[in-house]
MISE-651444 format. One line per 3 residues: number of its first residue (from 1); their letters; for each residue x, z, y of C-alpha. Coordinates in Angstrom, 2 decimals, always signed. Layout:
BEGIN
NUM> a> X Z Y  ...
This chain:
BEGIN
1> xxx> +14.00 +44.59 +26.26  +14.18 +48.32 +26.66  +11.45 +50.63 +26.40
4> xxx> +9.92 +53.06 +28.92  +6.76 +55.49 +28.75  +5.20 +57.28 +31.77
7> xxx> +2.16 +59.66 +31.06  -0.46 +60.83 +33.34  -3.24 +63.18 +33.13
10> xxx> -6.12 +63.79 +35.51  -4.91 +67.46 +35.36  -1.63 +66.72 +36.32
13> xxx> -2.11 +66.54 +39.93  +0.14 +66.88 +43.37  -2.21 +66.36 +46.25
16> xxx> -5.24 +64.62 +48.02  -3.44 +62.11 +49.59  -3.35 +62.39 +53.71
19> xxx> -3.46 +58.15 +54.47  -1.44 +58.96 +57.41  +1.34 +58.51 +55.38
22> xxx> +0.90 +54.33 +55.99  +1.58 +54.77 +59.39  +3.70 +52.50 +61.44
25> xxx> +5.44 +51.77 +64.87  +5.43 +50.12 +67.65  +8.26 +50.88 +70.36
28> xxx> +9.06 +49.43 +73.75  +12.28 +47.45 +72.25  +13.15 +43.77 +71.94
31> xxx> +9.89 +41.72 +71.15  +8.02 +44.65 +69.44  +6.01 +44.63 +71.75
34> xxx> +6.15 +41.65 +74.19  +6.04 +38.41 +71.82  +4.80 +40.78 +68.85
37> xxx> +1.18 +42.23 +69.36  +1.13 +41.33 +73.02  +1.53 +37.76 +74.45
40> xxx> -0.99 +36.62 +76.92  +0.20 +33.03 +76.77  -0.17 +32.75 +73.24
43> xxx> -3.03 +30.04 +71.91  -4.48 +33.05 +69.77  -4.47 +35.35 +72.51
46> xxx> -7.52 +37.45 +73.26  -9.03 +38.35 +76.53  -6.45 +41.19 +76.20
49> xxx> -3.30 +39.31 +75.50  -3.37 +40.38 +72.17  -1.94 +38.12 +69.59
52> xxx> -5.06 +37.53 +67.20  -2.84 +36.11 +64.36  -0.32 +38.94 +64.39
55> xxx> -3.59 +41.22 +64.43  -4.73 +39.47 +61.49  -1.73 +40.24 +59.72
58> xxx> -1.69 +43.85 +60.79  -5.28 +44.47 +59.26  -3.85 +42.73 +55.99
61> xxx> -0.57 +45.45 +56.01  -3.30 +48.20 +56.07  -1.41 +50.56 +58.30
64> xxx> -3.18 +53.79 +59.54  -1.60 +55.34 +62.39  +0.85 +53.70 +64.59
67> xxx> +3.43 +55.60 +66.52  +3.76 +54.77 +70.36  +5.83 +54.64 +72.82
70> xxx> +9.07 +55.58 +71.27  +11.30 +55.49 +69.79  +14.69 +56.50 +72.13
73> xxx> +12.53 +54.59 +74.99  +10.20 +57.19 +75.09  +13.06 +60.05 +76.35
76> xxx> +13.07 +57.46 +79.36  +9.39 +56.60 +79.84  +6.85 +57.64 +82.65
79> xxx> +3.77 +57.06 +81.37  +2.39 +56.60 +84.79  +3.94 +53.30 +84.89
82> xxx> +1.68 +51.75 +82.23  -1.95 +52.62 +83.46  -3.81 +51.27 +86.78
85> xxx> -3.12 +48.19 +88.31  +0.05 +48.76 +89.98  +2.94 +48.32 +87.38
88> xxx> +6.30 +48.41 +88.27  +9.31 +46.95 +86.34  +11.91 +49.59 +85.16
91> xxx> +15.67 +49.51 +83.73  +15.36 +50.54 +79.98  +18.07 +52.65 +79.26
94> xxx> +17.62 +53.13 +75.76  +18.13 +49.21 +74.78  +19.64 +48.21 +77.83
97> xxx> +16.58 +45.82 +78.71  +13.81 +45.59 +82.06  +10.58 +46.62 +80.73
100> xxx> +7.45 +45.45 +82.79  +4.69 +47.76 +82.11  +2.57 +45.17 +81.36
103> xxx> +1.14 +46.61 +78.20  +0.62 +50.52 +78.93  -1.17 +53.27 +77.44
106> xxx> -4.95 +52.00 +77.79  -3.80 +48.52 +76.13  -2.29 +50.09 +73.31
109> xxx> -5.33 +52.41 +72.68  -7.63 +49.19 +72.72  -5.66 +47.10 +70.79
112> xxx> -5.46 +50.08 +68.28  -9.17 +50.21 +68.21  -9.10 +46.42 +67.20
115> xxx> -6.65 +46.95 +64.44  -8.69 +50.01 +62.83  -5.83 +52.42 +63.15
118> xxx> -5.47 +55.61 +64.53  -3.07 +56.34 +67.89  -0.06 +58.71 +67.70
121> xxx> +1.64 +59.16 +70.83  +4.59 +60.62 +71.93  +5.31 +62.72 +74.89
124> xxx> +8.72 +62.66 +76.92  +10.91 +65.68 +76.36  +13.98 +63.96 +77.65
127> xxx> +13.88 +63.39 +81.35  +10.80 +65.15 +81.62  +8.90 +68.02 +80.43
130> xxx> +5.96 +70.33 +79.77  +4.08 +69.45 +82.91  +4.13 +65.76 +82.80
133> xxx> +3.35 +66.34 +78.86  +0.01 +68.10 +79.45  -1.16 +65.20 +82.56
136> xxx> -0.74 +62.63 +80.48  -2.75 +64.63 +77.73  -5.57 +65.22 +80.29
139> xxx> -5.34 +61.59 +81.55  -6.26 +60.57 +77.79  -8.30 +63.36 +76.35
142> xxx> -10.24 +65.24 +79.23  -13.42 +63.81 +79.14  -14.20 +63.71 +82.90
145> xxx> -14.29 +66.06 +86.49  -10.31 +65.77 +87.04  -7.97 +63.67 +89.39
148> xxx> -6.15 +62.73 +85.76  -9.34 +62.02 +83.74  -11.14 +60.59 +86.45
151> xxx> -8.25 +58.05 +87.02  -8.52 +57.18 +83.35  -11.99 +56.19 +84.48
154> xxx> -10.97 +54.58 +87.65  -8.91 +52.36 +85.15  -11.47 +51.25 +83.17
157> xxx> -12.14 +53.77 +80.30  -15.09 +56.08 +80.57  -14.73 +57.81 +77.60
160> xxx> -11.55 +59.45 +76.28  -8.93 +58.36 +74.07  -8.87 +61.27 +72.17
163> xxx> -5.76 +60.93 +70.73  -5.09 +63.58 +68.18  -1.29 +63.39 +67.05
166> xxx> +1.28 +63.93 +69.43  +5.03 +63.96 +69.39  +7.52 +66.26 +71.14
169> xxx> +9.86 +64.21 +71.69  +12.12 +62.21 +69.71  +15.43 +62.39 +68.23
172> xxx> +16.45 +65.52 +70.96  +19.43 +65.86 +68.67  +21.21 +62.58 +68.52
175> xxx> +24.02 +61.58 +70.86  +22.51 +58.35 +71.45  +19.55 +59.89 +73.04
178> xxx> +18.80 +59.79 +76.77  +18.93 +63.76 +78.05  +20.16 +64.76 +74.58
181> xxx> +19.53 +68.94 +74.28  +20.64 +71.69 +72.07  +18.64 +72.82 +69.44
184> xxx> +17.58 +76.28 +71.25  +17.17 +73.55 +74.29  +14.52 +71.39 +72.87
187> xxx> +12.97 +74.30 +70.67  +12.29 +75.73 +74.16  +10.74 +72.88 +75.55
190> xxx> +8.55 +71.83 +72.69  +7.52 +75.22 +72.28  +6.42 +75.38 +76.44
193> xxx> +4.78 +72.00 +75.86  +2.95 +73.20 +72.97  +1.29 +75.57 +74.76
196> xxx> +0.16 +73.48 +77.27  -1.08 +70.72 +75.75  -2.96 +73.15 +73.14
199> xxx> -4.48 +74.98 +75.94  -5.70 +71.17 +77.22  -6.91 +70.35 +73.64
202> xxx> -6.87 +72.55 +70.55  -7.62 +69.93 +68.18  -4.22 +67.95 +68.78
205> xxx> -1.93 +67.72 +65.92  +2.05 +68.28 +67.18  +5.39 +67.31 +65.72
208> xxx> +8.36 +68.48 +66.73  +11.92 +66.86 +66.42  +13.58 +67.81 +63.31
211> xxx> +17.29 +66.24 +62.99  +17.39 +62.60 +63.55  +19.62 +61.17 +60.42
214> xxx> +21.01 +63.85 +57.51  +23.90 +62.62 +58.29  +24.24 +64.51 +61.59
217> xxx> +26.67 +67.60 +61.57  +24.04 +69.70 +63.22  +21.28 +68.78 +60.11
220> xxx> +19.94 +71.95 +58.40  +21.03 +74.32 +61.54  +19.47 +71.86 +63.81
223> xxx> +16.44 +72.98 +61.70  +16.36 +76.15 +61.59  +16.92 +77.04 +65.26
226> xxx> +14.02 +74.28 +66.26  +11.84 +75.78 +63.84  +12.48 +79.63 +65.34
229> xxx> +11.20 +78.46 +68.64  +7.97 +76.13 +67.31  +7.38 +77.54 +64.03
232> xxx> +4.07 +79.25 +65.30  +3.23 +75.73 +67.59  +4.03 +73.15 +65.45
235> xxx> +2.08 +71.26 +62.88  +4.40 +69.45 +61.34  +8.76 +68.51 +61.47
238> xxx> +9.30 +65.10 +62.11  +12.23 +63.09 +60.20  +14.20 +59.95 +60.25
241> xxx> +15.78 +57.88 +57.83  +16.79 +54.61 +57.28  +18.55 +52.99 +54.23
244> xxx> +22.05 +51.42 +54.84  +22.84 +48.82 +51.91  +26.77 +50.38 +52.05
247> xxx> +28.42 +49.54 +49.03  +26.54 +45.75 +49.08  +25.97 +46.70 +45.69
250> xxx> +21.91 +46.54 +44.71  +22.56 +49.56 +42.11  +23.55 +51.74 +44.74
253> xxx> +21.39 +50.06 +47.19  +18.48 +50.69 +44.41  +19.06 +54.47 +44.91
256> xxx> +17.75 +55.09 +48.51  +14.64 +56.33 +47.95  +16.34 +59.17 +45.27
259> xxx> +18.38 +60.30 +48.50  +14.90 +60.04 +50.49  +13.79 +62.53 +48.05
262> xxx> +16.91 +64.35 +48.66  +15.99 +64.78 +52.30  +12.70 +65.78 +52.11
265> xxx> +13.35 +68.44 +49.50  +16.55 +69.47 +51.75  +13.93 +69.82 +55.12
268> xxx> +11.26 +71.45 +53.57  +13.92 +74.25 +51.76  +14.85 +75.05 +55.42
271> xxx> +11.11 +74.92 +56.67  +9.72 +77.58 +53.84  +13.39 +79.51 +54.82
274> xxx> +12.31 +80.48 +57.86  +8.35 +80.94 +56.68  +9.96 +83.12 +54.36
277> xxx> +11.82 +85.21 +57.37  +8.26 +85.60 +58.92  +6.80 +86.83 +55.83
280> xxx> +4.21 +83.62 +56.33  +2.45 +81.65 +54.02  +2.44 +79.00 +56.85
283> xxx> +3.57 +75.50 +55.51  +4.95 +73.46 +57.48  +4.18 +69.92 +56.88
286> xxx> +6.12 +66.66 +57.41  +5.75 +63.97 +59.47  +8.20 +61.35 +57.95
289> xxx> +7.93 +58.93 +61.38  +10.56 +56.60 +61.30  +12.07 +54.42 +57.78
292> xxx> +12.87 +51.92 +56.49  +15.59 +49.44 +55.73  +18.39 +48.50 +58.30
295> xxx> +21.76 +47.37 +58.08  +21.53 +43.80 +58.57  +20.48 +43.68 +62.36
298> xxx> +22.61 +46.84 +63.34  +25.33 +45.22 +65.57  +25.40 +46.11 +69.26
301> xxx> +22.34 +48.45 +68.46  +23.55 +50.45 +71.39  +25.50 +47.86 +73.37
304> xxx> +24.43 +47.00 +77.19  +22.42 +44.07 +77.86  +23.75 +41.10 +80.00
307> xxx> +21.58 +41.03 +83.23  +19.27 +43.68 +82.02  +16.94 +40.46 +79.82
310> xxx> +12.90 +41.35 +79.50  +12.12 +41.48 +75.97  +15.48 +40.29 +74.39
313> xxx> +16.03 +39.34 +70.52  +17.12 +42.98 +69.32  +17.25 +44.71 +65.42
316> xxx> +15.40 +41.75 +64.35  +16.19 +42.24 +60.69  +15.60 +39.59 +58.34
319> xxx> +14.64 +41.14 +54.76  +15.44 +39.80 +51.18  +13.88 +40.69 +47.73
322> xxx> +15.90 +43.69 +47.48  +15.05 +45.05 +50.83  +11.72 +45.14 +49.28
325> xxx> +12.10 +46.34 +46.48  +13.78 +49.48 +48.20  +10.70 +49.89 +50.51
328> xxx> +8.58 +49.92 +47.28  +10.58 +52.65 +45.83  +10.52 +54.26 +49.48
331> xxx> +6.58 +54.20 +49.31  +6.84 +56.10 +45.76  +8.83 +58.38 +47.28
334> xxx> +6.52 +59.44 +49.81  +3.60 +59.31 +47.38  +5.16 +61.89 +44.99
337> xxx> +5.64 +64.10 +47.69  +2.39 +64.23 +48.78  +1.83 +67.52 +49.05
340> xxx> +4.01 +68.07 +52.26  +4.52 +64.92 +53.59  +1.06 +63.93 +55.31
343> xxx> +2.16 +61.30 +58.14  +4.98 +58.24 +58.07  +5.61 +55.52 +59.91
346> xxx> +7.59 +51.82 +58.53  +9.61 +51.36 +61.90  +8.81 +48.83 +63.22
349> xxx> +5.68 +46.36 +63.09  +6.60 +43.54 +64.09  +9.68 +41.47 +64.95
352> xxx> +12.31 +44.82 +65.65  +12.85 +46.07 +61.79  +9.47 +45.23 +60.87
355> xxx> +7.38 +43.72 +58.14  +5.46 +40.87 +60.33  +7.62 +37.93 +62.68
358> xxx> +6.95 +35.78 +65.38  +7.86 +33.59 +67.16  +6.89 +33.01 +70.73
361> xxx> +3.93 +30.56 +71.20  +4.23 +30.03 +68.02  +3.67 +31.10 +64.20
364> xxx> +3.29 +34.88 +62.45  +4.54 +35.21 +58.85  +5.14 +37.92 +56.54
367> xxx> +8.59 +39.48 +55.67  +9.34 +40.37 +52.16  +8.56 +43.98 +52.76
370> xxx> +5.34 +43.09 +53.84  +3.58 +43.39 +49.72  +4.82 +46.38 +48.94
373> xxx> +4.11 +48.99 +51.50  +0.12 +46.44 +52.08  -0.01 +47.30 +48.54
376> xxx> -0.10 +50.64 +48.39  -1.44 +51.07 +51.89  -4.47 +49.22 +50.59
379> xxx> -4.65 +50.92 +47.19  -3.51 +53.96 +47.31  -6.74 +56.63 +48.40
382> xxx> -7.67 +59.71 +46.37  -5.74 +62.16 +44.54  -1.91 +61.80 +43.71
385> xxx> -1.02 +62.48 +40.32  +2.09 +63.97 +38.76  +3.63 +61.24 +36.79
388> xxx> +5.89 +61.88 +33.37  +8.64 +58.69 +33.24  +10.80 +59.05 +30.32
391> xxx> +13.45 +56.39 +31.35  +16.68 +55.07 +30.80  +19.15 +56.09 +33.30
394> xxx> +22.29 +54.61 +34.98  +25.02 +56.79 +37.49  +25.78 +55.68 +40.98
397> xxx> +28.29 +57.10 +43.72  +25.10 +57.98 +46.41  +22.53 +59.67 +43.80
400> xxx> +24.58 +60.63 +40.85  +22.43 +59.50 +37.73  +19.16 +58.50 +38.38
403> xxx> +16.34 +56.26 +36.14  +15.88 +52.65 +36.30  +12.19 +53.74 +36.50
406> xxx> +10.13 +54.92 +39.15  +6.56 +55.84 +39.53  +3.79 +57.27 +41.26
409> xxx> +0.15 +57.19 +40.50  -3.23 +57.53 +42.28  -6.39 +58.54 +41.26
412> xxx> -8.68 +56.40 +43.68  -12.26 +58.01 +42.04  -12.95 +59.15 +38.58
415> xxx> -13.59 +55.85 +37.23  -10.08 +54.01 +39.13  -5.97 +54.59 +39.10
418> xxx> -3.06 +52.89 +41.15  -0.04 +52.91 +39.61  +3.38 +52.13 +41.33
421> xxx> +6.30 +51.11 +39.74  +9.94 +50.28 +40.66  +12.39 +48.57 +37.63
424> xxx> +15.76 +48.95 +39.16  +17.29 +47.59 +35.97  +19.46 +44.30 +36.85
427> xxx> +19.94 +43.56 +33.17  +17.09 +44.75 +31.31  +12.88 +43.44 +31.13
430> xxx> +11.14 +46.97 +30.14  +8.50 +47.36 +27.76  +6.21 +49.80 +29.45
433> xxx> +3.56 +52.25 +27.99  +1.46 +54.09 +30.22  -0.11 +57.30 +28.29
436> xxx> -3.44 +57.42 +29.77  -5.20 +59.51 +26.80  -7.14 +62.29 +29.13
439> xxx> -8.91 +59.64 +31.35  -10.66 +58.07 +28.37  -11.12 +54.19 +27.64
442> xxx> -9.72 +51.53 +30.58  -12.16 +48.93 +31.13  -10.03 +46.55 +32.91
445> xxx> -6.56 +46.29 +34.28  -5.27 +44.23 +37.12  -1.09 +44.14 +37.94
448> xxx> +1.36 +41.94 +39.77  +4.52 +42.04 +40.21  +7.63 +40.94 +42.93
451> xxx> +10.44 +39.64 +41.48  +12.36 +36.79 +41.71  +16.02 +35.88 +40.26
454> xxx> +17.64 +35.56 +43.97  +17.76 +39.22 +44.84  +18.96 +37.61 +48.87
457> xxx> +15.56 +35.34 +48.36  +13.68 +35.89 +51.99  +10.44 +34.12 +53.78
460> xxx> +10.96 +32.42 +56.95  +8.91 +30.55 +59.64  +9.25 +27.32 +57.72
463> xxx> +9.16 +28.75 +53.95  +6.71 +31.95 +54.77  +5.88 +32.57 +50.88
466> xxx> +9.28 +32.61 +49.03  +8.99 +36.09 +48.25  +4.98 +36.96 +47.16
469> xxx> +3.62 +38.75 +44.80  +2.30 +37.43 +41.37  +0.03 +38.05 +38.40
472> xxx> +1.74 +39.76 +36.07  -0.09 +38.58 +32.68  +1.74 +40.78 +30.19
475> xxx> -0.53 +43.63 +31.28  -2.72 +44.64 +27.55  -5.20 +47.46 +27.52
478> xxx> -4.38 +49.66 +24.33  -6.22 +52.79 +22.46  -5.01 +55.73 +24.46
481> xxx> -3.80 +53.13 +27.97  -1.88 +49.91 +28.89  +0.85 +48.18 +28.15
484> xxx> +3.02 +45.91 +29.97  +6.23 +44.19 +30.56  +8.26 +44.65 +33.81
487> xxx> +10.74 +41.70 +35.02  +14.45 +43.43 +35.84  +14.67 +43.93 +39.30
490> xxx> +11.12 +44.36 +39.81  +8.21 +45.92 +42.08  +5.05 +46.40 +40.02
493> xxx> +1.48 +47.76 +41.18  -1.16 +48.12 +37.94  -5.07 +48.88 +38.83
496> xxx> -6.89 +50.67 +36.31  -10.10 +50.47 +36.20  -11.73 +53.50 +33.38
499> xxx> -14.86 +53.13 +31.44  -16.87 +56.26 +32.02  -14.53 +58.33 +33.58
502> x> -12.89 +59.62 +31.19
């Protein structure tokens, strides 16, 4: 057993932590949607068509924000379609699918008020444009005295939505896109768009499109040029990434969330560039709004649809203990940088890529990277601290050398921490110390852990706890902290509760 020490101090701190940051998505693709939160035929459907079980679940996950429409549907979407009673079926030319319009705007606003989370919606900048943009913000925020806001009422909702983040956009820069633009293209448009829908609504919150994968050529210039057109309209860049297990080698695989640090670091360099060339002490912030792991379910992502199907079985990932374990590390990623990221969503929610399945008519169960990001979603509230993990280390082709350890910490109140930890040591249990000297006496500690010896280990319909967290009993309060032993190949969440306050 090796040993590893991380310290914290309650002066060592990063950020208040935005919660925003446990968002997550729900797009207009495969059974997301249709099958996921919405299935009027279901026996636990509500007057709504909601799915009550899959609701249940959600409120367990802890997610607060969820992204809507899109996704690459969205640079296809008239959101005219899904309000009012008059919906018309559409070809889907982002998955190759017929989408109904059965579940619209107004349904995804009340099921969101069910679930406890807050809307994010997305305008589309791809076939359409500024003026479209700001109707559908009057249609949802205007309280009243307009054609738009009086047909929200004519619909059924009185009062506005009063949604308050908004996309421009999404992924303007990828080839795969529908009415792909240049970067001086889109930074045009979202800049027009701004305007208009600030001139609507002041309060709203905006992203714009930063590049869609690092792996683009145009990332970093793609940037740069958006940024020169929105800098001034923008409240945040949004980014995309999701982990590829490449090499099929969990070492490697184990390093994702170092080159999700990368990224960040790499966005925000270009983001304070161009403050810099404004001589502005602007900052632009982050909104991290699609991630997670993918590589399973990737075949024929892009591939045409026989017959155009409704709701087809698409990106329907099935995750393992390692998947998880990589989303943990992912969520201690975007914990320790805190301080400029302040939304992100897991894509998706449920079925496409996402932590909850279903089938139809039938059961809801958890995926293995359910724990880890309802975890922290759950936990994590306060101030982030600045961790201190002295660590071995081990190199890898992706990452270069990085440490089998990684942490991030939360101070929930003066008297209560959250720590994270990932062991991405195959070989070796670790013998950890956490320093906790500065925050005085701990009264009582809580941990659990997700391991397992089967690093392919999943949960399915029939066998829907194979992969759950546990008590990890190792956990020992000492003089100046705690103590405790981490499993190789581990995901590890600690609760500190401190006598006094330190």
């Amino acid at each position: 057993m090796t040993k590893s020490r991380i310290i914290l101090d309650k002066d060592f701190t990063l950020a208040a932590l935005d919660r925003r940051i446990f968002g997550t998505f729900v797009e207009h693709l495969g059974r997301c949607v249709y099958e996921g939160i919405f299935e009027p035929d279901h026996p636990t459907a509500d007057e709504h068509g909601f799915r009550k079980d899959v609701l249940d679940l959600v409120k367990e996950l802890g997610p607060t924000i969820v992204r809507y429409p899109g996704g690459n549907f969205l640079s296809g979407y008239n959101w005219e379609d899904g309000v009012g009673p008059n919906r018309p079926k559409r070809l889907d030319l982002a998955w190759f699918s017929t989408e109904t319009n059965l579940f619209g705007t107004n349904e995804f606003i009340q099921w969101c008020r069910l679930a406890s989370v807050e809307p994010m919606l997305g305008v589309n900048l791809g076939t359409r444009g500024a003026d479209e943009a700001r109707k559908f913000l009057e249609y949802c925020n205007f309280a009243g005295g307009t054609a738009l806001s009086d047909l929200r009422k004519e619909h059924g909702f009185p009062e506005p939505h009063g949604v308050k983040f908004w996309c421009l956009g999404n992924e303007m820069d990828g080839p795969w896109q529908i009415c792909r633009k240049t970067a001086a293209e889109y930074g045009r448009i979202a800049t027009e768009t701004a305007k208009l829908m600030r001139w609507i609504d002041p309060s709203v919150e905006l992203a714009a499109c930063g590049s869609s994968a690092r792996f683009l050529t145009t990332f970093g210039a793609w940037e740069h040029e958006v940024l020169q057109h929105t800098f001034e309209y923008a409240d945040f860049l949004s980014i995309h990434l999701y982990f590829d297990n490449q090499f099929n080698d969990p070492k490697e695989f184990f390093a994702s969330p170092d080159l999700m640090d990368l990224y960040i670091k790499e966005v925000i360099s270009v983001c304070d560039g161009v403050a810099a060339e404004r001589k502005s002490t602007k900052r632009m912030m982050l909104s991290f709004d699609e991630w997670n792991v993918w590589y399973k379910a990737r075949g024929g992502r892009f591939s045409r649809q026989p017959n155009w199907p409704e709701a087809p079985h698409l990106l329907e990932e099935v995750y393992d203990l390692q998947d998880a374990l990589v989303v943990g590390g992912a969520l201690i990623t975007l914990l320790n940088n805190a301080d400029r990221v302040k939304a992100a969503c897991l894509a998706q929610l449920v079925n496409v890529i996402g932590p909850i399945m279903t089938d139809k008519g039938g059961h809801a169960w958890r995926q293995t990277i359910f724990f880890p990001f309802s975890q922290v979603a759950n936990l994590a509230k306060g101030t982030v601290l600045r961790p201190i993990v002295h660590s071995s280390k081990y190199e890898t082709i992706t990452a270069g050398e990085i440490a089998h350890v990684s942490a991030s910490a939360v101070q929930r109140d003066e008297h209560e921490l959250a720590v994270f930890i990932l062991n991405r040591d195959l070989i070796n249990p670790i013998s950890m110390e956490l320093d906790l000297r500065s925050f005085g006496q701990v009264e009582k500690i809580e941990a659990y852990e997700l391991t397992g010896k089967d690093l392919l280990s999943t949960n399915t319909r029939d066998n829907p706890n194979a992969v759950r967290p546990m008590v990890n009993t190792t956990a020992a309060i000492e003089k100046f902290g705690v103590r405790i032993d981490l499993k190789t190949q581990s995901w590890n969440v600690i609760r500190i509760v401190l006598r006094g306050g330190g």
